[in-house]
C-alpha positions as CSV (number, residue, x, y, z in Angstrom):
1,X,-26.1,-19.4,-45.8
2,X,-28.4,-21.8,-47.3
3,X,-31.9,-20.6,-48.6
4,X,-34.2,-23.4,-48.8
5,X,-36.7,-23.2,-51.9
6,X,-39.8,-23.9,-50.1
7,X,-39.0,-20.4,-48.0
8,X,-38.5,-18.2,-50.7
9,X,-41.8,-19.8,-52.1
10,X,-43.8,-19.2,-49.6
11,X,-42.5,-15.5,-49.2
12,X,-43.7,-15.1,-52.6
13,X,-46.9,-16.7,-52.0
14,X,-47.5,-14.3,-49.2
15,X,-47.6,-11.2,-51.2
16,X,-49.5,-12.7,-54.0
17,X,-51.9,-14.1,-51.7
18,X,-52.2,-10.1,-50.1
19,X,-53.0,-9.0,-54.0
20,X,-55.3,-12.2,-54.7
21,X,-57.4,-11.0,-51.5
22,X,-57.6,-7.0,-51.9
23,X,-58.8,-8.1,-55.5
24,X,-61.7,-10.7,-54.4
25,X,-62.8,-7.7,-51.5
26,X,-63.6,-5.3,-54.9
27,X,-60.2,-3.9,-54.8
28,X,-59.2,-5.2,-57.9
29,X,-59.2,-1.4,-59.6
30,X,-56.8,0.5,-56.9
31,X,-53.6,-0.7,-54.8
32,X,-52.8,-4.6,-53.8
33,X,-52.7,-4.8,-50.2
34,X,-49.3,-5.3,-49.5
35,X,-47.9,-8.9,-48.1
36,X,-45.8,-9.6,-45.0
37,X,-42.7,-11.0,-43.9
38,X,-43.0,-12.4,-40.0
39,X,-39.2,-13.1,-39.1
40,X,-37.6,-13.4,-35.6
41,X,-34.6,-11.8,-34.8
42,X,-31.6,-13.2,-31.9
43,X,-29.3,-11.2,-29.7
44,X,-26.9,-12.2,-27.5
45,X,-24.2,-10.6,-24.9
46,X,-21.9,-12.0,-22.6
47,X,-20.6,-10.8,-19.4
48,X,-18.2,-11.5,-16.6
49,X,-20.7,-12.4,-13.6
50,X,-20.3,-9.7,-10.8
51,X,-21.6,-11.6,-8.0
52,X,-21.5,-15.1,-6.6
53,X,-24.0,-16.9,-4.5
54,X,-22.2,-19.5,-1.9
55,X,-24.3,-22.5,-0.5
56,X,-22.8,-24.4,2.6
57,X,-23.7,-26.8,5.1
58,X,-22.8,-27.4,8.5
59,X,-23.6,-31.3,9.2
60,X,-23.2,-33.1,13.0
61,X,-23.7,-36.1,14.2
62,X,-24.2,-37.4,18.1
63,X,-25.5,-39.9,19.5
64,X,-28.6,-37.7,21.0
65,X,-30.6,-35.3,18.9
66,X,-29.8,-32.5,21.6
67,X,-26.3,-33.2,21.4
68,X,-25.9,-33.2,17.4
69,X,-27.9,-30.2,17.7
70,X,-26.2,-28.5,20.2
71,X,-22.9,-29.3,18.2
72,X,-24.3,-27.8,15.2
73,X,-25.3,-24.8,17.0
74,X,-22.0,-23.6,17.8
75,X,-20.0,-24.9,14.7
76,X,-22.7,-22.4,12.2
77,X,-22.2,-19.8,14.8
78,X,-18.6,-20.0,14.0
79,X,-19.1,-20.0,10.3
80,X,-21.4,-16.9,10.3
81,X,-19.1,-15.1,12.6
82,X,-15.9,-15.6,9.9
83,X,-18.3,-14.7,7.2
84,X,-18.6,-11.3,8.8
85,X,-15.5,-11.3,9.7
86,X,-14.4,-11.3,6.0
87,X,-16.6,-8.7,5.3
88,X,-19.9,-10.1,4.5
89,X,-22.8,-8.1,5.3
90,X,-26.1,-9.2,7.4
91,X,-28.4,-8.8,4.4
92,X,-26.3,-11.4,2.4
93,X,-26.6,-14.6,4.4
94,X,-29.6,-16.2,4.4
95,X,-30.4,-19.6,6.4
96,X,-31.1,-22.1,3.4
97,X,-32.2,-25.3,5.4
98,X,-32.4,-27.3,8.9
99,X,-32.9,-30.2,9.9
100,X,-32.6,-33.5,12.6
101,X,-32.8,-36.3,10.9
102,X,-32.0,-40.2,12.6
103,X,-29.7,-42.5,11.7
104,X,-30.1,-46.2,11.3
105,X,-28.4,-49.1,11.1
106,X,-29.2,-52.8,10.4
107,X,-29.4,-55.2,12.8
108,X,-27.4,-58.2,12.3
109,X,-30.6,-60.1,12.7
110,X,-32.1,-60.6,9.7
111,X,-35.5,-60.7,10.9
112,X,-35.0,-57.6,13.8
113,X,-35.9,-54.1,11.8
114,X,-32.7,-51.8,11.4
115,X,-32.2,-49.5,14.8
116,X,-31.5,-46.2,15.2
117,X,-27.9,-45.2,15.9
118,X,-27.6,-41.8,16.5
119,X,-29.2,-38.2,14.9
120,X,-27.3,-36.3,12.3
121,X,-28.0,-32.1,12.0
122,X,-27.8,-30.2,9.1
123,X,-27.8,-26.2,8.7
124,X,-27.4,-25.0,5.5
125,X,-26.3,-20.9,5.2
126,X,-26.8,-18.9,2.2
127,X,-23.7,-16.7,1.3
128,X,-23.6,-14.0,-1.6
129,X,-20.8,-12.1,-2.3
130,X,-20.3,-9.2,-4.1
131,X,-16.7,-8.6,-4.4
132,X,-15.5,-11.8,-6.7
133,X,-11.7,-11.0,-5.6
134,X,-12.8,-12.3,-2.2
135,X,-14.9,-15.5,-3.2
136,X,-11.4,-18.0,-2.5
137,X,-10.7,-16.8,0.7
138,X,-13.9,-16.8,1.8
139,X,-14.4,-20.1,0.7
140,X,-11.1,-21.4,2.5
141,X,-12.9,-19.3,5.6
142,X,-16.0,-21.7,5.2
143,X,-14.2,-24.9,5.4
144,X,-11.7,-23.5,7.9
145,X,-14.3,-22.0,10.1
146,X,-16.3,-25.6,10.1
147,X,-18.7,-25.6,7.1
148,X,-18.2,-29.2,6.1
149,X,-20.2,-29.6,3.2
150,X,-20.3,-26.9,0.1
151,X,-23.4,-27.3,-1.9
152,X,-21.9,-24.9,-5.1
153,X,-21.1,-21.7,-6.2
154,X,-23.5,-20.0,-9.1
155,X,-22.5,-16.5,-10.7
156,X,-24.3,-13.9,-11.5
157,X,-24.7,-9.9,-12.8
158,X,-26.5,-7.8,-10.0
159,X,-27.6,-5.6,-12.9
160,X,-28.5,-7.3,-15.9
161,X,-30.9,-4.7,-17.5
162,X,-28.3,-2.9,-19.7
163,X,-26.7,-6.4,-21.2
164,X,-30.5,-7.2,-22.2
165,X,-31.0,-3.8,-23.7
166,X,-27.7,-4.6,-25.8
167,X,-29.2,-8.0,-26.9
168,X,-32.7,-6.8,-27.3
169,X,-31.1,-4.3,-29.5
170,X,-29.0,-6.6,-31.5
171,X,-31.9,-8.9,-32.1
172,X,-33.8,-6.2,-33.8
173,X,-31.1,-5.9,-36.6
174,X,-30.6,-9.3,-36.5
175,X,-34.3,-9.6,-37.5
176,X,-34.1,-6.5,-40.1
177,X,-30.5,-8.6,-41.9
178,X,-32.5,-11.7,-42.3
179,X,-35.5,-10.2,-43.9
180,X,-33.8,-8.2,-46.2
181,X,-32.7,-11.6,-47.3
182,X,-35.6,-13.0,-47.7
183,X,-37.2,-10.6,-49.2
184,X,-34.6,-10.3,-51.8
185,X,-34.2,-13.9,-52.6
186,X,-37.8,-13.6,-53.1
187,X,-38.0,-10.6,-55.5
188,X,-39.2,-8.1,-53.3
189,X,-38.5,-5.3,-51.3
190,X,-39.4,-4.4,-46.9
191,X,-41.9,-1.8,-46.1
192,X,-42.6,-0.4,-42.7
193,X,-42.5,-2.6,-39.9
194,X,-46.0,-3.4,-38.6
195,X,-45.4,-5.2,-35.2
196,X,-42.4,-6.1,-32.9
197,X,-43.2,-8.7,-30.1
198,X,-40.7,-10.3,-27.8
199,X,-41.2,-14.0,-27.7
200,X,-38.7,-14.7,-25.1
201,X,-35.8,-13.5,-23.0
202,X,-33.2,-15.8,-21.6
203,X,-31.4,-14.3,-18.2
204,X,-27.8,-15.4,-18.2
205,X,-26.5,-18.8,-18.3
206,X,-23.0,-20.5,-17.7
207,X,-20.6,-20.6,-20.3
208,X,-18.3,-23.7,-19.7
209,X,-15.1,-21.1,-20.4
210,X,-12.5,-19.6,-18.1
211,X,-12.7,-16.7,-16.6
212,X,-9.6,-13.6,-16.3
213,X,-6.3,-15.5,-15.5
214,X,-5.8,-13.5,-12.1
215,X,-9.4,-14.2,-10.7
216,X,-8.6,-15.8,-7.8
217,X,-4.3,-15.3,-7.6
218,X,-4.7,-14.3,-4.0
219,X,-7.3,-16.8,-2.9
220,X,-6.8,-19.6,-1.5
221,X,-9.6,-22.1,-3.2
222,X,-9.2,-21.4,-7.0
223,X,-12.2,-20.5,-8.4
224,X,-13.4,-19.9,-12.2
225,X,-16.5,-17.7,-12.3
226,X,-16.9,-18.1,-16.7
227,X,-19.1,-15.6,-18.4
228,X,-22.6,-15.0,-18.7
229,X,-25.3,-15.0,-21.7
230,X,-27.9,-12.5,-22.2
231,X,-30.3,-13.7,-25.1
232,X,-33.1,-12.2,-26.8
233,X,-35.4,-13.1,-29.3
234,X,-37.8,-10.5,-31.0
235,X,-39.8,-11.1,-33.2
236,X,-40.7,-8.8,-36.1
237,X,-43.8,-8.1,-39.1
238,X,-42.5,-6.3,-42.3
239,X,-45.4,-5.1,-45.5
240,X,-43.8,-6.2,-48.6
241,X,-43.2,-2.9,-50.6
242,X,-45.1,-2.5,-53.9
């Protein structure tokens, strides 16, 4: 690792300018107050998601409003009856949208505005599942069922508390590592720790990576769920020793 020499500098500079002060503030005749090193520290853990979160659509089209609608009506009753079927519970679908909608076309007319030619329905269904060795099957259910549009698939952990514990963790000594070198780039040594503040926390995010080889081997959609990041960021006061 590189150190540039404007940072070691101005780690220096902070525990002269502690001394410089305690001596202006009639201090001059006992103990220097003690400088400070303010570093921030990063953890990270990844994790195979847990859970997946399916969004669908069932999308009509008729010539009437009532009719698309109708039409729509019993095609998402189908899908939501396969989804329980496969073992989906009530508590995990959720309607995500609905709406009628016109459609138009242009008259050949030029001057003659476009017309409309018939209503299209849409009725989106929220579907989270929490047993991933399931998530093809159920996916071939959806399209097989009538779901005709699939929105995507996100993955998550339903209990992320421990991975952020780990990273929180990790950032602490991360923090404690870099200003040890610091400090002794700079000629001095860490005191106590004076404050610890946490900046930011990042829930997890998609890592573009596959997942376990035999995910999916039984599904029939193949699906790659990837990993998860937990990151934290603390940040972290040191004294400077004397």
């Amino acid at each position: 690792m590189k150190i540039s020499a404007p940072l070691v500098f101005a780690l220096a500079l902070i525990g002269a300018a502690g001394a410089a002060n305690a001596q202006d503030n009639g201090a001059g005749a006992g103990r220097a107050r003690p400088g400070q090193i303010t570093i921030t520290g990063e953890g990270s853990v990844s994790a195979a998601p847990d859970i997946a979160t399916l969004s669908t659509n069932v999308v009509t089209t008729a010539k009437s409003a009532r009719e698309a609608t109708e039409a729509n009506s019993k095609a998402m009753t189908a899908v939501i009856e396969r989804f329980k079927a496969a073992g989906i519970e009530a508590r995990d679908l959720s309607t995500s949208g609905f709406s009628v909608q016109p459609r138009y076309v242009q008259s050949k007319q030029q001057d003659e505005a476009p017309r409309i030619d018939g209503y299209e329905v849409r009725n989106g269904v929220t579907v989270r599942i929490r047993d991933l060795s399931k998530l093809g099957a159920i996916l071939d259910t959806a399209i097989t069922a009538g779901a005709n549009q699939i929105n995507g698939i996100s993955f998550d952990v339903a209990e992320p508390s421990a991975f952020l514990d780990k990273a929180g963790t990790a950032a602490v000594k991360d923090a404690r590592r870099r200003a040890e070198l610091y400090a002794d780039a700079a000629g001095v040594k860490l005191g106590r720790v004076i404050a610890i503040a946490e900046p930011s926390m990042e829930g997890p995010r998609p890592m573009m990576m596959a997942a376990r080889a035999d995910f999916a081997k039984s599904s029939a959609v193949p699906i790659e769920a990837g990993e998860r990041d937990f990151n934290v960021r603390i940040r972290v006061t040191y004294e400077i020793a004397q």
